[in-house]
N, C-alpha and C positions, 0 to 999 in steps of 0.2 A: 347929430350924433353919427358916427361914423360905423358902417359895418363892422369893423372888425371891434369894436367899445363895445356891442350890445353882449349881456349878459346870457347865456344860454339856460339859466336857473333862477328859480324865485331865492330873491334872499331874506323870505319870509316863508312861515307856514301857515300861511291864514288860507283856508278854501273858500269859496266864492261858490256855494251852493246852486243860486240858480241859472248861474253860467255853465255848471257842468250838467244839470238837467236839460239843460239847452243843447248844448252838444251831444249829450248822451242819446236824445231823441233822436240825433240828426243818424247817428252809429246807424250802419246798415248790417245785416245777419251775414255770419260765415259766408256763406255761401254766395250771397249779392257781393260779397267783399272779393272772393276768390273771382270769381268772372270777369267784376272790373276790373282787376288786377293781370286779369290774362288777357283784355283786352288793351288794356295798355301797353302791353308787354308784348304786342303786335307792333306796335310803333317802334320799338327799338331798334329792329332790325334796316340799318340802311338802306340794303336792296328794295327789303319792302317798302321804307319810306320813298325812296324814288319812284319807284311802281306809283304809290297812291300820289306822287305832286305830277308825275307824267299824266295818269286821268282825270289828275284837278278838274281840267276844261275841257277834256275830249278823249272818246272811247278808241282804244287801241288794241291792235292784234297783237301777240307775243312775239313776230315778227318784228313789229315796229316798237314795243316797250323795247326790246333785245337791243335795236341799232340808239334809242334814245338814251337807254343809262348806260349802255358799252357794258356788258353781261352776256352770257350768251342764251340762246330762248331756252336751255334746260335748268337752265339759275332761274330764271323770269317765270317758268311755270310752276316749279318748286315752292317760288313763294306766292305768286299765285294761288297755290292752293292751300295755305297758311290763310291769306288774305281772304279768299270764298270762306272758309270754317269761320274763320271771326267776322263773317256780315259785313266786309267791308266794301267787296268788290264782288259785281254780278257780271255775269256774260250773256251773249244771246251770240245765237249763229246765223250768217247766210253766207248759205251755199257750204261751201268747207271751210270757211273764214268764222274763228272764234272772236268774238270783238269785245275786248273786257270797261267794265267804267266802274266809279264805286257808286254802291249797292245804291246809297241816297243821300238825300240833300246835306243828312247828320255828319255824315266824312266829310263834304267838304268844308260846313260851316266850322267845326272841330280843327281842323286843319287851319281854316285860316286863321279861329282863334288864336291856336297855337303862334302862329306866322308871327302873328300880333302883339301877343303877350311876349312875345324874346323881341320883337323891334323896341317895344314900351321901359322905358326906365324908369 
């Protein structure tokens, strides 16, 4: 069947009881909904995505995110700190060098799922 054939509505009104009790369970509360939703809505933004594929594999200063997505380091810290608020990316300092990576394992592996799921057809 061809994408553009599949019907976008039942064209019956029978309900399927414990398929929506099933789903129904799955529903997370207002509040779990809105967070994940703002967490996603992290991602959207370009700059920030380059930011998180630039520390895929290795912690970098705003100096070096700046010359790597061609931005300048006050775009780079901006979202930066978008990126720190939503737990994605942590820093540590030595000396006067801020050195950013994301936060944990969970960004990258989420990342590369994503990578994944749009190479997958």
């Amino acid at each position: 069947m061809d994408q553009k054939d599949i019907i976008e509505f039942c064209e019956c009104n029978v309900l399927h009881p414990e398929k929506i009790e099933i789903a129904h369970k799955n529903l997370l509360d207002n509040e779990s909904i809105s967070l994940l939703t703002l967490f996603f809505k992290t991602f959207s933004d370009p700059t920030r995505m380059k930011i998180i594929l630039a520390l895929k594999e290795t912690e970098l200063c705003v100096c070096d995110l700046s010359a790597v997505i061609s931005v300048s380091q006050s775009a780079v810290s901006h979202q930066l700190k978008t990126l720190r608020e939503n737990r994605l990316v942590k820093y540590r300092k030595e000396g006067n060098v801020v050195y950013y990576s994301l936060d944990d394992d969970h960004v990258h592996v989420l990342i590369t799922q994503a990578m994944n799921h749009l190479k997958h057809k």
